[in-house]
KOLTOR-966594 format. One record per residue (C-alpha): residue in three letters; x, y, z. Coordinates in Angstrom, 1 decimal. Layout:
% residues N
res: ALA&u: X&v: Y&w: Z .
...
END
This chain:
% residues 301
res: UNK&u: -18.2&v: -25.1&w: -2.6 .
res: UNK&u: -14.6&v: -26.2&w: -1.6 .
res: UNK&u: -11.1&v: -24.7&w: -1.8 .
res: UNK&u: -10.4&v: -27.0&w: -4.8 .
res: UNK&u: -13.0&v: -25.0&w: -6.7 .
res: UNK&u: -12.4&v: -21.4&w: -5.1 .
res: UNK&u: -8.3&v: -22.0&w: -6.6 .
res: UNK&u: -9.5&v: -23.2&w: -9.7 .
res: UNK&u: -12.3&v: -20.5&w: -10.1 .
res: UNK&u: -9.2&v: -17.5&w: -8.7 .
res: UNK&u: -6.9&v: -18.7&w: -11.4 .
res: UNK&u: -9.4&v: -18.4&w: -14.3 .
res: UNK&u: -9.9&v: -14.9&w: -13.1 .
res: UNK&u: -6.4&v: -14.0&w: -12.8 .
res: UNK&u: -5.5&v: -15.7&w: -16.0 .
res: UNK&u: -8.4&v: -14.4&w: -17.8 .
res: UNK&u: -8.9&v: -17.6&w: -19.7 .
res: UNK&u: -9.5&v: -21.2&w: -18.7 .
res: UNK&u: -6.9&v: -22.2&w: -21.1 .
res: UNK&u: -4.6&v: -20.0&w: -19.2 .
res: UNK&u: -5.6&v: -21.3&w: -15.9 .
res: UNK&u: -5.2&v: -24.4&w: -16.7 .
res: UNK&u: -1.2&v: -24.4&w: -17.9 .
res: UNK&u: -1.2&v: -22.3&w: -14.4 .
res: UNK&u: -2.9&v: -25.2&w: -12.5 .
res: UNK&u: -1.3&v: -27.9&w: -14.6 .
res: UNK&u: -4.6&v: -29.3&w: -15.6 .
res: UNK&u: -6.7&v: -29.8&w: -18.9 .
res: UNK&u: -9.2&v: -27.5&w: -19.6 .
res: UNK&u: -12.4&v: -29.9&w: -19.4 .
res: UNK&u: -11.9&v: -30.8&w: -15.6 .
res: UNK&u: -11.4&v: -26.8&w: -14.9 .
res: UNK&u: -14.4&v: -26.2&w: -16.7 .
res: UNK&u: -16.3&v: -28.9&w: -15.1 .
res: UNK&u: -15.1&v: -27.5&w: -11.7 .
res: UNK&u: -16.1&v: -24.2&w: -12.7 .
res: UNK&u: -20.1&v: -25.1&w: -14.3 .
res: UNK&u: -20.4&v: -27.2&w: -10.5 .
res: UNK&u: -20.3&v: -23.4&w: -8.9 .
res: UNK&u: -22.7&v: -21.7&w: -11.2 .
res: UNK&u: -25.0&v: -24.5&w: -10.8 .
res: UNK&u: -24.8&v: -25.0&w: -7.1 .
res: UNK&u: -25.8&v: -21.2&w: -6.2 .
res: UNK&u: -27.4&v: -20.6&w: -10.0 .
res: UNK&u: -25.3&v: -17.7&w: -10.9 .
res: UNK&u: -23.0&v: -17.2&w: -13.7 .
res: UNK&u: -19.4&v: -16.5&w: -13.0 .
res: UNK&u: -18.0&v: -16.1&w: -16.1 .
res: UNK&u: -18.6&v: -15.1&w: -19.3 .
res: UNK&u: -17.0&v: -17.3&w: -21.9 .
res: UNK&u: -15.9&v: -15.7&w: -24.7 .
res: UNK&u: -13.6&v: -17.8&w: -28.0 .
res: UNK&u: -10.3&v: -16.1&w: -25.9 .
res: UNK&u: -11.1&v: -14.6&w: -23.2 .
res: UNK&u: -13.2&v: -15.2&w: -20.1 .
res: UNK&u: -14.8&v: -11.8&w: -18.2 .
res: UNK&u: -15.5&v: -12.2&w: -14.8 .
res: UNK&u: -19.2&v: -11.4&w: -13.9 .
res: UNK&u: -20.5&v: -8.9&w: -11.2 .
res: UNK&u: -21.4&v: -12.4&w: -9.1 .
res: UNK&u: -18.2&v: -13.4&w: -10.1 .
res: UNK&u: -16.1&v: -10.2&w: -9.0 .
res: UNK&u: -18.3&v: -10.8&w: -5.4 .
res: UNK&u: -16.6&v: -14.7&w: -5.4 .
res: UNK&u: -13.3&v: -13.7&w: -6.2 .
res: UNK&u: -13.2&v: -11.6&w: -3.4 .
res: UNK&u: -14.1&v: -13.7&w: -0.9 .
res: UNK&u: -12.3&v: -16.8&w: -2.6 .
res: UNK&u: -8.6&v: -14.8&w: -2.4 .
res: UNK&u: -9.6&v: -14.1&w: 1.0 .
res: UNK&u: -10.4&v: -17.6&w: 2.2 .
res: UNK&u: -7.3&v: -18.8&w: 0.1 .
res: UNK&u: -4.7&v: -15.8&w: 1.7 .
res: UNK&u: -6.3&v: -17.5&w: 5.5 .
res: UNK&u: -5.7&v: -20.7&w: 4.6 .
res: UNK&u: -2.5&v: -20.4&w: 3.3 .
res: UNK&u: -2.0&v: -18.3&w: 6.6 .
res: UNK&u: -3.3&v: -21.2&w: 8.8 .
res: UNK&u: -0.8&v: -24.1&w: 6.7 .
res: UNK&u: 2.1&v: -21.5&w: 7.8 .
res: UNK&u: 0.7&v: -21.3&w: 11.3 .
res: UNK&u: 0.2&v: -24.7&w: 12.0 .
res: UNK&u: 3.8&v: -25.2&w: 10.2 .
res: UNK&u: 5.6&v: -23.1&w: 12.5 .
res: UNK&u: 3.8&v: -24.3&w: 16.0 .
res: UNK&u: 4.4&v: -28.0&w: 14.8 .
res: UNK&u: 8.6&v: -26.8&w: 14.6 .
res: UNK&u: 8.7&v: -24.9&w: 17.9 .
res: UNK&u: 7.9&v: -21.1&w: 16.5 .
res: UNK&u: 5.3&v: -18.3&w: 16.7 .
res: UNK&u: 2.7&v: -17.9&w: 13.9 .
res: UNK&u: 3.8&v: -15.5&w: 11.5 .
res: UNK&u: 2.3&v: -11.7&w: 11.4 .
res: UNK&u: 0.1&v: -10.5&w: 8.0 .
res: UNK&u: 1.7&v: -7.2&w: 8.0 .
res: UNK&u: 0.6&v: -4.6&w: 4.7 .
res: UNK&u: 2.9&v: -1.7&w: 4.2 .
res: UNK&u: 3.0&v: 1.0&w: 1.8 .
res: UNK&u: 4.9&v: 1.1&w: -1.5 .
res: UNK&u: 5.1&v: 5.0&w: -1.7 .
res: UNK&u: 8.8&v: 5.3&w: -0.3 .
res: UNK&u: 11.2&v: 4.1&w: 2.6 .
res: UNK&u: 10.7&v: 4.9&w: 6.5 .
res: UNK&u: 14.0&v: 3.7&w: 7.7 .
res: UNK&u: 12.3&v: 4.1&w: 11.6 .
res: UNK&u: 10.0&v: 0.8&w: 10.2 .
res: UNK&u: 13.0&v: -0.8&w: 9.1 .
res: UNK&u: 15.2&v: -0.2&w: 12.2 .
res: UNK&u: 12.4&v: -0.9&w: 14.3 .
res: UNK&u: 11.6&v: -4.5&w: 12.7 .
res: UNK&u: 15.3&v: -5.3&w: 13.0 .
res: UNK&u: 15.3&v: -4.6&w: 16.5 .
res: UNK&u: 11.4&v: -6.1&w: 17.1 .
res: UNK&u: 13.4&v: -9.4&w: 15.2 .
res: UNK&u: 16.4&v: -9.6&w: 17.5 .
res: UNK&u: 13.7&v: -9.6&w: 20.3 .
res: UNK&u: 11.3&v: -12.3&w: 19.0 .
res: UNK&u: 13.5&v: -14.5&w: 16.8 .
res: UNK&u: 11.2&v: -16.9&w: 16.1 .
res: UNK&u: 8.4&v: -14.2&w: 14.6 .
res: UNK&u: 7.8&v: -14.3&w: 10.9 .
res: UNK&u: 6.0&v: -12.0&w: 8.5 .
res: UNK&u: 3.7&v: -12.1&w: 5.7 .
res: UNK&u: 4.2&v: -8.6&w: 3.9 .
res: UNK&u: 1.6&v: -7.3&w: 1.4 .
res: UNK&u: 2.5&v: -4.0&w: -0.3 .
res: UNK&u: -0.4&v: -2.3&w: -1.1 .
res: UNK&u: -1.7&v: 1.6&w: -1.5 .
res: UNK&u: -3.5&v: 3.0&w: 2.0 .
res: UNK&u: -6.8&v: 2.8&w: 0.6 .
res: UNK&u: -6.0&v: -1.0&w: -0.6 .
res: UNK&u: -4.9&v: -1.9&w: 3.0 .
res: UNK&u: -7.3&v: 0.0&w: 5.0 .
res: UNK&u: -9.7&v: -2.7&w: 2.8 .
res: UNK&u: -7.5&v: -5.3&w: 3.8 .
res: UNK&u: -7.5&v: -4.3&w: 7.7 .
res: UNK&u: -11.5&v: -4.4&w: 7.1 .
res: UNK&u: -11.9&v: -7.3&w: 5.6 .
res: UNK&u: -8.8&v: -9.1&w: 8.4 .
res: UNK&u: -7.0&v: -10.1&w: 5.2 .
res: UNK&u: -3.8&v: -8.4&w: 7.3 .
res: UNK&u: -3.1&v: -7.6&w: 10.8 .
res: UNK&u: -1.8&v: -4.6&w: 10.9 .
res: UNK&u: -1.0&v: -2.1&w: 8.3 .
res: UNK&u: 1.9&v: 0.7&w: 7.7 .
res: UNK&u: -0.2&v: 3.9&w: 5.6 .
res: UNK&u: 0.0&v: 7.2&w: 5.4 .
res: UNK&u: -2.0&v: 10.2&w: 6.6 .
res: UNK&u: -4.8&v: 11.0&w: 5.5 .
res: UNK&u: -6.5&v: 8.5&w: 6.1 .
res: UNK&u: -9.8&v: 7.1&w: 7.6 .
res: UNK&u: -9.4&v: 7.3&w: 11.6 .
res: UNK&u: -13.1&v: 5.1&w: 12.6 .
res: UNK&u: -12.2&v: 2.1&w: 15.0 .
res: UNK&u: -8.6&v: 2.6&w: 14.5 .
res: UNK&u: -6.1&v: 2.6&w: 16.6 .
res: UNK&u: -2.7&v: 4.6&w: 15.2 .
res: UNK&u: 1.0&v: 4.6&w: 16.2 .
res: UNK&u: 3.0&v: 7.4&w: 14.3 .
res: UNK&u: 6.2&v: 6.5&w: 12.6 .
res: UNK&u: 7.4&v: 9.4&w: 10.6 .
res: UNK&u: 6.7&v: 13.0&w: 10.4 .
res: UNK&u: 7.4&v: 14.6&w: 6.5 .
res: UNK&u: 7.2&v: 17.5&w: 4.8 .
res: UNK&u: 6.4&v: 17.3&w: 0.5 .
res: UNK&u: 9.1&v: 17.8&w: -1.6 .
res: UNK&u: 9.6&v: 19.0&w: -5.1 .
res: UNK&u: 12.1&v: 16.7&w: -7.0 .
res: UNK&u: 13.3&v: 17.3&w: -10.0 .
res: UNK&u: 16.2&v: 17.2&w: -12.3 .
res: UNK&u: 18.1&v: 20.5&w: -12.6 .
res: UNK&u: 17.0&v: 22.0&w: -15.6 .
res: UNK&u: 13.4&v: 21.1&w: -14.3 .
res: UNK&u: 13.9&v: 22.9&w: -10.9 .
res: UNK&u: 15.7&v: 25.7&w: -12.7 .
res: UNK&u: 12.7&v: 27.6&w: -13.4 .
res: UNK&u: 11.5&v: 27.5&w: -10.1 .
res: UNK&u: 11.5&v: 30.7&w: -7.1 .
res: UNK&u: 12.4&v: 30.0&w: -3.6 .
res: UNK&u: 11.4&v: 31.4&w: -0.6 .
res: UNK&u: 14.2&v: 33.4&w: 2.0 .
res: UNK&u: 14.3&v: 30.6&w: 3.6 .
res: UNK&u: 15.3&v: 28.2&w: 0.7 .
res: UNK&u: 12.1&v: 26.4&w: 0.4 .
res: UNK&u: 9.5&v: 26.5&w: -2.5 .
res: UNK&u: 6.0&v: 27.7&w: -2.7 .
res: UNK&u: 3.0&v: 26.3&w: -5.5 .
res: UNK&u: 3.1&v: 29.8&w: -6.1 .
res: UNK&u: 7.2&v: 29.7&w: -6.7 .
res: UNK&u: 6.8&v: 26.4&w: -9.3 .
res: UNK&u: 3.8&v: 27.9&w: -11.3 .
res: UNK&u: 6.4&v: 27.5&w: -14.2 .
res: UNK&u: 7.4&v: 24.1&w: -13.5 .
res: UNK&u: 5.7&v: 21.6&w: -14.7 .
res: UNK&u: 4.7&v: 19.3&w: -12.0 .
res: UNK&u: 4.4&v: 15.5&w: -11.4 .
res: UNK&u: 1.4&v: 15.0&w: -8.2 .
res: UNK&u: 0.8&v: 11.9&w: -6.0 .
res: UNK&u: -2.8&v: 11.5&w: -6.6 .
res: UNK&u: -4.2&v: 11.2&w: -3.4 .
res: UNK&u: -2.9&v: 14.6&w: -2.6 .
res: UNK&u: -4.3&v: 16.4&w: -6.4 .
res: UNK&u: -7.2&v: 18.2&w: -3.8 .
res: UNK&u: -4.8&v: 19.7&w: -1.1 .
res: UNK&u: -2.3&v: 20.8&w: -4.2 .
res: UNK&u: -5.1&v: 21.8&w: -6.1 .
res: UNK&u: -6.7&v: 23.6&w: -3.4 .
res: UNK&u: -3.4&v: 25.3&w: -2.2 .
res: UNK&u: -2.9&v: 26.5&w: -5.1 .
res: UNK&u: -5.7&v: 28.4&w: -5.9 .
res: UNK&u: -5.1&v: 30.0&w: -2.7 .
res: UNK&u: -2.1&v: 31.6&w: -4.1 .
res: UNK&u: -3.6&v: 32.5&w: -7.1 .
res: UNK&u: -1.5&v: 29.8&w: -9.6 .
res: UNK&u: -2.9&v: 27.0&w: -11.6 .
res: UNK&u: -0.4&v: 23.6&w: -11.2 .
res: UNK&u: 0.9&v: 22.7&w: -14.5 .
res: UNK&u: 0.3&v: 18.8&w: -14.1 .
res: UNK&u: 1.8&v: 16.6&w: -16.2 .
res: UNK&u: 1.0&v: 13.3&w: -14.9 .
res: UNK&u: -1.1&v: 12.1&w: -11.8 .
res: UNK&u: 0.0&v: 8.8&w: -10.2 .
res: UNK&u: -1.3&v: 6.5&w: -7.9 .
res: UNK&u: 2.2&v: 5.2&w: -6.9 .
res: UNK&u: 4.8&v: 7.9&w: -5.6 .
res: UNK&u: 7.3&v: 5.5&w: -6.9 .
res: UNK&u: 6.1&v: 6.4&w: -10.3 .
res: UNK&u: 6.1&v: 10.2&w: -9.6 .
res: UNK&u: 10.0&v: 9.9&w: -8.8 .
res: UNK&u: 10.6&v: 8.1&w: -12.0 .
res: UNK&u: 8.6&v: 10.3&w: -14.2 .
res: UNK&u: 10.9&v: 12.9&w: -12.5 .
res: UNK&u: 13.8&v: 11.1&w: -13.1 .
res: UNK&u: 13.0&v: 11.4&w: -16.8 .
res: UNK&u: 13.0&v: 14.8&w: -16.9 .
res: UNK&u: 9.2&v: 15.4&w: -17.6 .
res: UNK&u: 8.5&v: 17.3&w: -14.0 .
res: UNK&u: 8.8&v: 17.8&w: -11.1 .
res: UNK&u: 7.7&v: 15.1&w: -8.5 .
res: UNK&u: 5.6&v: 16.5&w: -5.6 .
res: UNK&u: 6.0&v: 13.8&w: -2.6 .
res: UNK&u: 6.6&v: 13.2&w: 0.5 .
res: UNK&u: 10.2&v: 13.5&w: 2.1 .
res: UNK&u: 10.9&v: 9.4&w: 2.6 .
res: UNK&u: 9.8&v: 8.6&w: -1.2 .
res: UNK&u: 13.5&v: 10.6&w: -1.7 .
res: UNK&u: 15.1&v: 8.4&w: -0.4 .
res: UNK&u: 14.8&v: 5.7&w: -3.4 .
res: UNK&u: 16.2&v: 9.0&w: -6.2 .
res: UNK&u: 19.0&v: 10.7&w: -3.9 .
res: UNK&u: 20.3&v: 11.3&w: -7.4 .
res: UNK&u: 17.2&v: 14.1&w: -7.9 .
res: UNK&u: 17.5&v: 17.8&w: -6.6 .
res: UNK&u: 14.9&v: 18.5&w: -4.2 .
res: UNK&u: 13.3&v: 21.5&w: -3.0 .
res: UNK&u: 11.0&v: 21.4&w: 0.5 .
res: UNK&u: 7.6&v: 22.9&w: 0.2 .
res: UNK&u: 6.1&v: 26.0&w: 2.1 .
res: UNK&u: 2.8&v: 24.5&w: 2.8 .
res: UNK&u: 1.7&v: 23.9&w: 5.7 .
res: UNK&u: -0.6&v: 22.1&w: 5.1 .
res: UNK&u: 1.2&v: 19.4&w: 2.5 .
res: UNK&u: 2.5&v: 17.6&w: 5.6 .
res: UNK&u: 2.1&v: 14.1&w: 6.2 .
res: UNK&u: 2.8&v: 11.0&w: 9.1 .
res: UNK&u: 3.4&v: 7.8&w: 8.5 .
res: UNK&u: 1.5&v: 5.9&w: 10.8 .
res: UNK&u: 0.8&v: 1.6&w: 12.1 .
res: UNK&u: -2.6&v: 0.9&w: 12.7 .
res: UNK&u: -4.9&v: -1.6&w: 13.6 .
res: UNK&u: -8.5&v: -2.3&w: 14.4 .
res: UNK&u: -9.6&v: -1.7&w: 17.4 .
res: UNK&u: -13.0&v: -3.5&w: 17.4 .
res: UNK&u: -11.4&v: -6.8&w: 16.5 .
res: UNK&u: -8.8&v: -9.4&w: 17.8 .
res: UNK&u: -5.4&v: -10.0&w: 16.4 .
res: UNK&u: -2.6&v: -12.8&w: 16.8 .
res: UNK&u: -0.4&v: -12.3&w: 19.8 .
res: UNK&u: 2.5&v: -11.4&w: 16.9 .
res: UNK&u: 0.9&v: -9.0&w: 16.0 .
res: UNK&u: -0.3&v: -7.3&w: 19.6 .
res: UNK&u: 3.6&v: -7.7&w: 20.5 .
res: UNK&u: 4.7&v: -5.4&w: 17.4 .
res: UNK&u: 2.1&v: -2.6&w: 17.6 .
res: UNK&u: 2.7&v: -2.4&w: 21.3 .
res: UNK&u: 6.8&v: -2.8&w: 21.0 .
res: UNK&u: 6.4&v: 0.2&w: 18.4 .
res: UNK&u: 4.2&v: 2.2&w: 20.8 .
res: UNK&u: 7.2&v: 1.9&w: 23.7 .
res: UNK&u: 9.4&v: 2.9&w: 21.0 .
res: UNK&u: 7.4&v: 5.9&w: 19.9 .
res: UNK&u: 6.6&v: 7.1&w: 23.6 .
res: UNK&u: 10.3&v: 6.7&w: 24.7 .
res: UNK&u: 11.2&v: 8.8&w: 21.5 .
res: UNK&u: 8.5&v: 11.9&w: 22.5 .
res: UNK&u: 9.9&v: 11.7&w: 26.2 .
res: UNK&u: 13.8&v: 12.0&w: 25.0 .
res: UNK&u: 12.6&v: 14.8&w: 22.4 .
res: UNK&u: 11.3&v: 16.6&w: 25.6 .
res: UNK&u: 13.8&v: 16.4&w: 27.7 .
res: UNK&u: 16.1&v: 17.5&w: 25.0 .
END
């Protein structure tokens, strides 16, 4: 097995066809398929199966292209690396953030991390939490920016941003729905409003709400909070996120939720069982000064 055949055999999976993968590649299909019968042979396993259009990926091949995107993400990694050290700079930092919203104390914080270590670059993977708590794992990235909840074994956490879940909506959407003294909005208070949910959070909504004695009208479950705001943008619901995701629809009324309980941070972590690049030890530490020197001005205030 070589890196030659682990791109080859990536892009036939990606592409779906070897046909495909081989405009991709800008090769004809014999050599890729040559390339491609060498690895079945070598650990006698097939990869793919072949059909006149198409070409499905096997259980032993699903286990291959795992590990051949990760060997090919390190070694493109390592060319960068070795790159930068030949003209004078750091290595660059695998960094995985979130793609359910803004946290403008990331942003700020990069821009003044940046202005500290110049010569830093970053490698940014947008993934879900789930999807980069894989990638922490597996040391496909170095550190990761997800949200709460999430799994807390051999992992070391700096919070970020607090929020509260909001309901956003258009205004005949939100018209329907009863407030609380206090402004805010209950489940109980949008049990005529049909409602948009962040899937990762369909149990605590779920649950909440059958505490107050309402069934959620849910019109659509997403796996993106991005999509929940758009769907809400439409008009079909109400979108039922956290407050930062806002901040890409300011157009959108919004109403804040009573719940306790539908609270979320937004946290960096890394593992603390392995090693990371100096990078990357610099910008979970110059976010931990940041964070500590924030709790003590909060206090004295």
């Amino acid at each position: 097995m070589n890196l030659i055949q682990l791109q080859y055999f990536a892009a036939v999976v990606e592409e779906g066809s070897i046909s495909a993968a081989a405009r991709r590649l800008h090769l004809s299909q014999p050599p890729l398929s040559i390339q491609i019968r060498n690895l079945e042979d070598e650990y006698g396993v097939k990869l793919l199966d072949r059909g006149a259009r198409r070409a499905r990926v096997t259980p032993a091949g699903e286990v291959l292209y795992e590990y051949a995107v990760r060997i090919l993400e390190m070694t493109h990694a390592a060319e960068d690396d070795l790159e930068s050290l030949k003209a004078g700079q750091q290595t660059s930092l695998r960094l995985g953030i979130i793609s359910s919203g803004e946290c403008p104390e990331l942003l700020q914080g990069l821009a003044d991390f940046r202005r500290q270590y110049p010569d830093i670059s970053f490698r940014i993977f947008d993934r879900n939490t789930y999807e980069l708590q894989q990638d922490i794992e597996k040391q496909r990235i170095d550190l990761a920016v997800i949200r709460t909840p999430f799994q807390t074994g051999s992992i070391e956490s700096v919070t970020l941003r607090e929020e509260s879940f909001f309901a956003a909506g258009t205004e005949s959407v939100l018209s329907g729905a009863v407030c609380t003294p206090d402004g805010r909005c209950s489940l109980a208070g949008l049990a005529r409003t049909p409602v948009i949910v962040y899937r990762r959070w369909q149990d605590a909504i779920r649950e909440e709400a059958k505490k107050e004695g309402v069934k959620p009208d849910i019109v659509c479950m997403s796996d993106d909070a991005r999509t929940c705001v758009q769907w809400a943008r439409a008009g079909i619901g109400a979108a039922l996120v956290p407050e930062s995701v806002l901040l890409l629809t300011p157009e959108l009324g919004r109403l804040e939720l009573a719940e306790e309980v539908l609270h979320t941070k937004v946290c960096l972590i890394r593992r603390t069982d392995r090693s990371v690049s100096g990078s990357a030890e610099k910008l979970f530490h110059f976010f931990a000064r940041r964070t500590e020197a924030e709790v003590h001005r909060n206090a004295i205030l």
